[in-house]
C-alpha positions as CSV (number, residue, x, y, z in Angstrom):
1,X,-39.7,-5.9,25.5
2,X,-37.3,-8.7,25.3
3,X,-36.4,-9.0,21.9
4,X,-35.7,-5.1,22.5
5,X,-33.5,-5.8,25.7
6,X,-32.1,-8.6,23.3
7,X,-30.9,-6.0,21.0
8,X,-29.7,-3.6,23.4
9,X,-27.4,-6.4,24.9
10,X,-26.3,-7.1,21.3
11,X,-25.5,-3.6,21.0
12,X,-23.2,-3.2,24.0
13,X,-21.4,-6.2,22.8
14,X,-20.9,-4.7,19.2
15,X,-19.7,-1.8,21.2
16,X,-17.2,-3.1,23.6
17,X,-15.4,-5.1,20.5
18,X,-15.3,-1.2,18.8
19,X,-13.1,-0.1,22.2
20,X,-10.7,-3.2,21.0
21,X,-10.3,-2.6,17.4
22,X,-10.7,0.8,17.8
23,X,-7.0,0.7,20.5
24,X,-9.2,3.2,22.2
25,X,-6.5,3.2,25.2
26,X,-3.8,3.7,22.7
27,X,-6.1,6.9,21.2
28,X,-6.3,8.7,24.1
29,X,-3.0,8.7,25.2
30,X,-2.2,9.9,21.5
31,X,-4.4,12.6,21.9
32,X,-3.0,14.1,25.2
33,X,0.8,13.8,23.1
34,X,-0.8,15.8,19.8
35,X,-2.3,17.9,22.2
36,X,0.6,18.8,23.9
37,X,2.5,19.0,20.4
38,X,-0.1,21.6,19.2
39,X,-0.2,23.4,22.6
40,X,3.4,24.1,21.1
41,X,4.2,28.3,20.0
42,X,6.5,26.9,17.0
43,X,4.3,24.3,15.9
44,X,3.8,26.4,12.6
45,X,7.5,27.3,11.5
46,X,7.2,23.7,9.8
47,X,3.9,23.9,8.2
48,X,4.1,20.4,6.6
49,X,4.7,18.7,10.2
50,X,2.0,20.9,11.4
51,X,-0.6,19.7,9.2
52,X,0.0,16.2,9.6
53,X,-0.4,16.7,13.4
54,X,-3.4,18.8,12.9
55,X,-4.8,16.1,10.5
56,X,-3.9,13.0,13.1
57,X,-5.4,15.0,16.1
58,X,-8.6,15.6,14.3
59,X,-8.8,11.6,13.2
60,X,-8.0,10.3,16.3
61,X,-10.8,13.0,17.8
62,X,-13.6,12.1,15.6
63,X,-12.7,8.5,16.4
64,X,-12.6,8.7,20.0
65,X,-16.0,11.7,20.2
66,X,-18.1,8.7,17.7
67,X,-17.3,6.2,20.2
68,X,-18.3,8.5,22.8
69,X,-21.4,9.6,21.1
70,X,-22.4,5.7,20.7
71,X,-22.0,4.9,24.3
72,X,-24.2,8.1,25.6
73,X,-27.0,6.8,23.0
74,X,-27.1,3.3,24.4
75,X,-27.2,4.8,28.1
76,X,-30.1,7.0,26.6
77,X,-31.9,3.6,25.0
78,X,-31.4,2.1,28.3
79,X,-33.0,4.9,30.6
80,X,-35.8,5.0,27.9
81,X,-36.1,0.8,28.3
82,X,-36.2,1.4,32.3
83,X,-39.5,4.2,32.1
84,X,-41.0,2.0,29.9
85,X,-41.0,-0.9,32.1
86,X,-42.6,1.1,34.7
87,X,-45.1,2.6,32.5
88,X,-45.6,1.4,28.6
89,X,-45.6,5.1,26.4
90,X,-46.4,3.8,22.7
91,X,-44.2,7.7,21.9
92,X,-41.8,6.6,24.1
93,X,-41.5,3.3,22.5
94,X,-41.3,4.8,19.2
95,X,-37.9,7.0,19.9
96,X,-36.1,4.2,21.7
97,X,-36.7,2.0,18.7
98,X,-35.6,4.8,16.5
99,X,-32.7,5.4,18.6
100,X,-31.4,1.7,18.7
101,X,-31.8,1.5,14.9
102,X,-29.3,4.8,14.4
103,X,-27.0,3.3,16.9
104,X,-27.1,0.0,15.0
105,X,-26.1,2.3,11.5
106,X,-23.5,4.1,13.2
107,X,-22.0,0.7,14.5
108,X,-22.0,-0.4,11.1
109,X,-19.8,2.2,9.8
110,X,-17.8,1.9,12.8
111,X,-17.1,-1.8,12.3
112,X,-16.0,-0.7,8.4
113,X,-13.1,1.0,9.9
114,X,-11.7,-2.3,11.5
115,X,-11.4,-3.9,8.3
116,X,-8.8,-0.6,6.9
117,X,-5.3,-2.7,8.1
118,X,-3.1,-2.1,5.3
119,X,-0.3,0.0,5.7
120,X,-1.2,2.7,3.2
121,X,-5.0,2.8,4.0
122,X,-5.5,6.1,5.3
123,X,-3.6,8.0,2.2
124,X,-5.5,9.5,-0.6
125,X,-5.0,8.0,-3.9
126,X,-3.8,8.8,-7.4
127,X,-6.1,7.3,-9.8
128,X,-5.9,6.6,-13.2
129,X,-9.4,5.9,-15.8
130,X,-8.2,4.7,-19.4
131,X,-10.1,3.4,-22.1
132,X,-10.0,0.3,-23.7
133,X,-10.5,-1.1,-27.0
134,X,-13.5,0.4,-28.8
135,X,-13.2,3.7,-29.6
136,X,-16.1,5.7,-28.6
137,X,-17.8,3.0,-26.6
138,X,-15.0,2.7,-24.5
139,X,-14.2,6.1,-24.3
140,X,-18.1,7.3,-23.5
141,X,-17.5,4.3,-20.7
142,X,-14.2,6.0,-19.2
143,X,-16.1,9.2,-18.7
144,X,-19.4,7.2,-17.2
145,X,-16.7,5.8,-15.0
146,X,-15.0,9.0,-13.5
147,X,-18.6,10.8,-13.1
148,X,-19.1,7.6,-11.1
149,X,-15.9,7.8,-8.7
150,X,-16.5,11.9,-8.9
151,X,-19.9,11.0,-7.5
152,X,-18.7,9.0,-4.8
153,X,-16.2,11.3,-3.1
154,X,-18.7,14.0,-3.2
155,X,-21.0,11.3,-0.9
156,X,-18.2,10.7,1.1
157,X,-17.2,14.2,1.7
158,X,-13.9,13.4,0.0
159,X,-12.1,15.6,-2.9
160,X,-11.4,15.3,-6.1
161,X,-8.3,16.9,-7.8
162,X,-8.3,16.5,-11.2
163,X,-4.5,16.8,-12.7
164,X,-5.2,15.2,-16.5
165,X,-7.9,14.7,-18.9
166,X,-7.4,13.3,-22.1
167,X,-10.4,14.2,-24.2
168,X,-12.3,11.1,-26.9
169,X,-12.1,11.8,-30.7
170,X,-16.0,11.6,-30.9
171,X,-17.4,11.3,-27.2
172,X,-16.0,10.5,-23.4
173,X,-12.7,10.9,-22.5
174,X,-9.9,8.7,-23.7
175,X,-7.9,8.7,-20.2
176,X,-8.3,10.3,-16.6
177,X,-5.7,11.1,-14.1
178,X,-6.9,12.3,-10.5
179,X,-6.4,12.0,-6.6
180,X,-9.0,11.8,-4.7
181,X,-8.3,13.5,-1.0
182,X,-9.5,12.5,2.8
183,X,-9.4,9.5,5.4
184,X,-8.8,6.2,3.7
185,X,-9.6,7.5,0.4
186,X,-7.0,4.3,-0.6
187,X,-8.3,1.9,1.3
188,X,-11.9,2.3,0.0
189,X,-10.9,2.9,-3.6
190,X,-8.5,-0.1,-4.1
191,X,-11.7,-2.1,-4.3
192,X,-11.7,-0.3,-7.5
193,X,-8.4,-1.5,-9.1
194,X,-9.0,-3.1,-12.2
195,X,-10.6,-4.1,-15.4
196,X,-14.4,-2.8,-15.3
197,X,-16.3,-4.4,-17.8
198,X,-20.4,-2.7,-19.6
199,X,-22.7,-4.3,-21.1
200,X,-25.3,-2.4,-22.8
201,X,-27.3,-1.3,-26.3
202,X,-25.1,0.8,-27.6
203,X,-26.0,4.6,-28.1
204,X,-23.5,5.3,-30.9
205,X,-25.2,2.1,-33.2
206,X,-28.0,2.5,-35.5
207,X,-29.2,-0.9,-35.4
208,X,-29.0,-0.7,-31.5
209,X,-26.9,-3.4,-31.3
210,X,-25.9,-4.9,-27.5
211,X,-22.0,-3.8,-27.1
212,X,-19.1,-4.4,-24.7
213,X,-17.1,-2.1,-22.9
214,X,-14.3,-2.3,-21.0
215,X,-12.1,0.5,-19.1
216,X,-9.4,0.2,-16.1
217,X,-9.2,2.0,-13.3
218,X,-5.7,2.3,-11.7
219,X,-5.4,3.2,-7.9
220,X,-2.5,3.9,-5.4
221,X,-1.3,5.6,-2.8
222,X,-0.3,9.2,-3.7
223,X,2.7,10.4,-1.2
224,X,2.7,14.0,-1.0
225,X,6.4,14.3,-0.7
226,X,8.5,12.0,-2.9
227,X,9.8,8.9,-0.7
228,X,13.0,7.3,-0.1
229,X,11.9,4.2,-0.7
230,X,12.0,5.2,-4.6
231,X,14.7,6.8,-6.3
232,X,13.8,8.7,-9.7
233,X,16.6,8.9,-11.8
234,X,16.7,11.9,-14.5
235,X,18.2,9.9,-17.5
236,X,15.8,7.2,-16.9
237,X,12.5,9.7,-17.6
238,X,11.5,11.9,-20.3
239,X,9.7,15.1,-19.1
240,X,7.2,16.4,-22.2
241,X,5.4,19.7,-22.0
242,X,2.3,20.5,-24.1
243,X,-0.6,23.0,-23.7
244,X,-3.8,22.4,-22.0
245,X,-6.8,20.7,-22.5
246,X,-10.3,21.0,-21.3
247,X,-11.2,22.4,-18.1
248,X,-8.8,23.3,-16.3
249,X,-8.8,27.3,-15.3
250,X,-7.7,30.4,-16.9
251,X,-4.4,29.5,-18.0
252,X,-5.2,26.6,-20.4
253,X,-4.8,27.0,-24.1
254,X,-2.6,30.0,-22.9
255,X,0.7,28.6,-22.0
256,X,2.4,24.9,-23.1
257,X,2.4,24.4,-19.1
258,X,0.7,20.9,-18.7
259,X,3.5,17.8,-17.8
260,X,4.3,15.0,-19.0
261,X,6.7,12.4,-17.7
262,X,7.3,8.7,-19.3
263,X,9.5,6.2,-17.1
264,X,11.4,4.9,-20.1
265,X,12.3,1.5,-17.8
266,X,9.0,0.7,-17.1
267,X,6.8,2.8,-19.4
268,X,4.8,4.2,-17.0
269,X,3.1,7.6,-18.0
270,X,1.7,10.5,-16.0
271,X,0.9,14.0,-16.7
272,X,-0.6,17.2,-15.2
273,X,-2.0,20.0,-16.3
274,X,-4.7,22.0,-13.6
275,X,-1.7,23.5,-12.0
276,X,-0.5,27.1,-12.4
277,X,2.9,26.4,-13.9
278,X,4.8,24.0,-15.9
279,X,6.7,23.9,-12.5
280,X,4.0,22.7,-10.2
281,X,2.6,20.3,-12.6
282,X,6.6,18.6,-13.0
283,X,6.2,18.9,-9.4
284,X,3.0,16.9,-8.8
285,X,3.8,14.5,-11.7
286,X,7.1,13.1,-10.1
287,X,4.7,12.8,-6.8
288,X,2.7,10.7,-8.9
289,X,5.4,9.0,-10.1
290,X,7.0,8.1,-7.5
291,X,3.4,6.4,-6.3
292,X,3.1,4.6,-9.1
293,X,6.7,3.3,-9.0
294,X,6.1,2.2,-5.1
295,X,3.2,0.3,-6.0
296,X,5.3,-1.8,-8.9
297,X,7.9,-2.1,-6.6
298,X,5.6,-3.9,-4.1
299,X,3.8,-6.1,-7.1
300,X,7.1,-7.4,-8.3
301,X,8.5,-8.0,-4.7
302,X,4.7,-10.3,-4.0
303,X,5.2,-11.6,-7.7
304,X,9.4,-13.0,-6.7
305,X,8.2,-14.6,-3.4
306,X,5.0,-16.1,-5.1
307,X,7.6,-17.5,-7.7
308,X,9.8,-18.9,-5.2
309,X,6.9,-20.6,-3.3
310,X,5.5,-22.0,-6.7
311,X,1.6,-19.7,-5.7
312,X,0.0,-18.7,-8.7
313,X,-0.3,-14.6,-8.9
314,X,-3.4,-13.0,-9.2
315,X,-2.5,-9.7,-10.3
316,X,-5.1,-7.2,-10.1
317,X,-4.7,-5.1,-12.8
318,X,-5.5,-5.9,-15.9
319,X,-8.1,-8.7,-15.0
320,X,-12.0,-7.8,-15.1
321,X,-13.2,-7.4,-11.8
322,X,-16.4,-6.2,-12.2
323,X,-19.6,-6.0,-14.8
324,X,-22.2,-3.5,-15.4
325,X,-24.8,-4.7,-17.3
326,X,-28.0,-2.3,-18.5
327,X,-29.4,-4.7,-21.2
328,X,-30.4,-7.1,-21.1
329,X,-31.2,-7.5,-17.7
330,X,-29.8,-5.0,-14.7
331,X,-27.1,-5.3,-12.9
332,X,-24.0,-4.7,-11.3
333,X,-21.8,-7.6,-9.7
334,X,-18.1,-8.1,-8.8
335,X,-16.3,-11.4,-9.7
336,X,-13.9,-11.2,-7.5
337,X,-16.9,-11.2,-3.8
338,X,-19.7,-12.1,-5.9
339,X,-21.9,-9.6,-4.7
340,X,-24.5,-7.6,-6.8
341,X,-26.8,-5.0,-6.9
342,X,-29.5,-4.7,-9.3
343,X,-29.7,-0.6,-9.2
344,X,-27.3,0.2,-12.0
345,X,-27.9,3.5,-12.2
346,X,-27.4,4.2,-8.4
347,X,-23.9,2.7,-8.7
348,X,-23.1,4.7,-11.5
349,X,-24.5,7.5,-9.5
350,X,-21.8,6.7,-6.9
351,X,-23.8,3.7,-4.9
352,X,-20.5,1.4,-4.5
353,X,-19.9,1.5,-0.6
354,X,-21.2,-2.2,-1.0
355,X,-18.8,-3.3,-3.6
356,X,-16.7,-1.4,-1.4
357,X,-17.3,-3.0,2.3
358,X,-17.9,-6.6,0.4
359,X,-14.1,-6.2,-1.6
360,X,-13.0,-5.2,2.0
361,X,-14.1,-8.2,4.0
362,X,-13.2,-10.7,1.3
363,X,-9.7,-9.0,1.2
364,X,-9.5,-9.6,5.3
365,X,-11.2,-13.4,4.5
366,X,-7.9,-14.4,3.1
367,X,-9.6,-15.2,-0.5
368,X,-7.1,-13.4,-2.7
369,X,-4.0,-14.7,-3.5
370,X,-1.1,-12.1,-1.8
């Protein structure tokens, strides 16, 4: 009985540091202002303000109803710890145990979301998969890749929207643009930024032959409305249009509606084509853009003031951050936190929430060079 009181002790504490990181105070007062803002009769004439309200009140809620939630559970694990002192019930026993160990999972996640600081981490993000050297491995490994993050946002109860697919000569795909949509869908998947490196026997060899793969993955913040901070200049892109490509809906291979943009100064490509006109995939291009720029625009600033102090860089992008290798052994590990799993094929079924959460507390550590 005291180990258990032990861990119920342990619990409380875990859950009184949640109130702190969680600026519970701050959150309810919040609440009672969004409140008030959607009590409001014109609320709706601006439907873009609108949603973000709606979408900051229902954060904040869940936050502040979870916390909630985990305090009524430990008052329940306490009444349950009082009857048993008074009179041992092995049933009794059983559901108190059972209910400390959900509150301890729930905790877990709840601590997770004290490690989301920087200042884009609640924004989806526009990702981008391409292939490296070595044709139809690398392509077959670009399209194990996006099943992978595809797989993951379904876990997470996140979205995918899927603007670009660039089809492999024999197998895979050769590149993969897409945003994946819901709370801190950035700060989980910049984890994910890099050089992702397989080793395996290769199913396109006849003499089965062990082959390397590699493929990036590109992630940023997508802004839904183009910001200030970036200015796209017309002369400086070059806007392409071309007809469809693989899935994509009714209108593909009908119309030369898909997009493509090139940033002539700094070469940077996107394109679109799952919309329903060559207007709303310009549209949701130059959004992508405009991400894309933000994001270089921050890695040069970092890169001038690492210059001036004489740090040496790590830029992300570009290095290998993590291997998955099938043969000959298995496993999965991440250079950058050295943590592993030996389940490849759960990781490429989506598994990475501890690649994830140990990318995240290694980023907080201080360890990376910024």
């Amino acid at each position: 009985m005291s180990e258990t009181n032990n861990e119920l002790r342990t619990l409380r504490q875990r859950l009184q540091d949640a109130e702190t990181y969680l600026r519970l105070d701050d959150l309810r007062d919040r609440k009672v202002e969004l409140e008030d803002i959607v009590a409001q009769p014109d609320l709706w004439d601006d439907i873009d303000r609108a949603k973000k309200v709606s979408q900051e009140l229902a954060e904040i809620t869940e936050d502040i109803n979870l916390y909630n939630v985990l305090t009524s559970q430990l008052e329940e694990a306490e009444t349950f710890l009082e009857l048993l002192e008074e009179e041992p019930d092995p049933g009794l026993k059983e559901e108190s145990g059972t209910l400390l160990l959900s509150v301890a999972a729930t905790l877990d996640e709840l601590e997770m979301r004290s490690l989301f600081t920087g200042e884009h981490d609640e924004s989806d993000a526009v990702c981008h998969i391409q292939s490296g050297e070595g044709g139809t491995e690398a392509q077959d490994w670009a399209e194990m890749l996006f099943r992978m993050y595809q797989r993951w946002s379904e876990h997470q109860g996140l979205t995918m929207e899927t603007t670009s697919v660039s089809v492999g000569t024999e197998a895979g795909i050769s590149s993969a643009e897409f945003i994946i949509r819901g709370r801190r869908a950035y700060g989980k998947l910049q984890s994910e930024h890099g050089v992702h490196r397989l080793v395996r026997i290769s199913p396109f060899n006849k003499q089965a032959n062990r082959h390397t793969s590699f493929a990036s993955m590109h992630v940023v913040p997508f802004f839904e409305e183009v910001s200030d901070e970036v200015i796209i200049d017309e002369t400086e892109i070059r806007i392409d249009t071309f007809r469809s490509s693989g899935a994509g809906g009714q209108h593909v291979n009908v119309t030369d509606s898909a997009v493509r943009i090139t940033h002539l100064p700094s070469g940077i490509v996107v394109s679109c084509q799952n919309e329903r006109s060559q207007h709303q995939n310009k549209d949701r291009c130059l959004q992508m853009l405009a991400s894309r720029l933000l994001d270089l625009q921050r890695k040069q600033r970092e890169q001038d003031l690492a210059n001036i102090s004489g740090e040496t860089q790590n830029v992300g992008f570009g290095s290998q951050i993590r291997s998955y290798v099938m043969q000959p052994y298995q496993m999965v590990k991440d250079l950058r936190t050295n943590f592993e799993v030996g389940a490849v094929e759960s990781v490429l079924n989506g598994e990475i929430n501890g690649f994830i959460e140990a990318y995240l507390r290694w980023l907080r550590s201080g360890r990376q060079d910024l």
